[in-house]
C-alpha positions, -999 to 999 in steps of 0.1 A, spaced: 8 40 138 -18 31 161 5 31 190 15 66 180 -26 76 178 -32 61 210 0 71 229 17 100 216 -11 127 208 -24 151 237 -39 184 228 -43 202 261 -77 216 267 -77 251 288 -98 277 295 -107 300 269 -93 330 287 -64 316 292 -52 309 251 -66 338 242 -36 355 247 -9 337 219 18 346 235 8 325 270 25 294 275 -4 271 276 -14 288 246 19 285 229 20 250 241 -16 238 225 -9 251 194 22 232 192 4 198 205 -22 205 174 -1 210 148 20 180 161 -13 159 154 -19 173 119 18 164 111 11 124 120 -27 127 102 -9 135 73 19 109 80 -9 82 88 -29 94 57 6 86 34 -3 50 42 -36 49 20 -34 24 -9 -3 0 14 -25 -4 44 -60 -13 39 -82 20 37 -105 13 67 -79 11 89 -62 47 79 -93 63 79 -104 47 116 -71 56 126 -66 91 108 -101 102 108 -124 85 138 -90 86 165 -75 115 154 -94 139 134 -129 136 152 -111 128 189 -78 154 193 -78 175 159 -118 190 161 -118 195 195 -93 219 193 -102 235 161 -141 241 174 -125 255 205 -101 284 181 -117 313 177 -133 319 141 -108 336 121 -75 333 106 -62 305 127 -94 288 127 -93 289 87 -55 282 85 -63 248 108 -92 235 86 -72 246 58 -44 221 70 -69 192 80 -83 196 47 -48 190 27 -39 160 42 -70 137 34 -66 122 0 -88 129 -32 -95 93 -41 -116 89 -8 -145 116 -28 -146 104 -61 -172 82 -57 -197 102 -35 -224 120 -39 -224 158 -48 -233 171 -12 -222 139 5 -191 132 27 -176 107 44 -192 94 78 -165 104 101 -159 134 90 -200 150 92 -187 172 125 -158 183 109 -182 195 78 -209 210 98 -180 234 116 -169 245 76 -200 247 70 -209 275 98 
């Protein structure tokens, strides 16, 4: 899994002009890249409860959540897509990692990714 993090994920970043327009290539082309990533976060997040939960959530949230997956999403426009990708991100992390905090508390790595819901 790591090997996959480390080697496998690129999410293109290009000008904003440029993936404005959906149908450009580049644009076309970034979009698939992301949702590529959210498919193996959710395939690394399946390994919670075999492989020892620090390790899943460094991999799945610190390497690949906070390093490809938030990039992109604070780069989409706010709006459908943007909702749709948080929406996704969202889904894949497992319940059992909130039950025990805090009412208004999250997890460490993912404070970004709540302060860009929270806007």
């Amino acid at each position: 899994m790591k090997k996959s993090v480390e080697e496998d994920v690129f999410i293109p970043l290009y000008p904003k002009s440029t993936v404005e327009d959906k149908s450009s290539p580049c644009s076309k082309f970034q979009e698939r890249r992301f949702w590529s990533a959210v498919k193996l976060l959710s395939n690394v997040v399946l390994w919670d409860g075999i492989v020892p939960e620090d390790k899943v959530r460094d991999l799945g949230l610190s390497k690949l959540l906070n390093r490809y997956l938030l990039l992109n999403i604070l780069n989409t426009p706010l709006g459908p897509d943007n909702i749709e990708k948080c929406n996704k991100v969202v889904a894949c992390l497992p319940e059992r990692w909130f039950q025990d905090l805090k009412s208004g508390s999250t997890l460490p790595e993912l404070r970004n990714f709540c302060q860009h819901l929270l806007q």
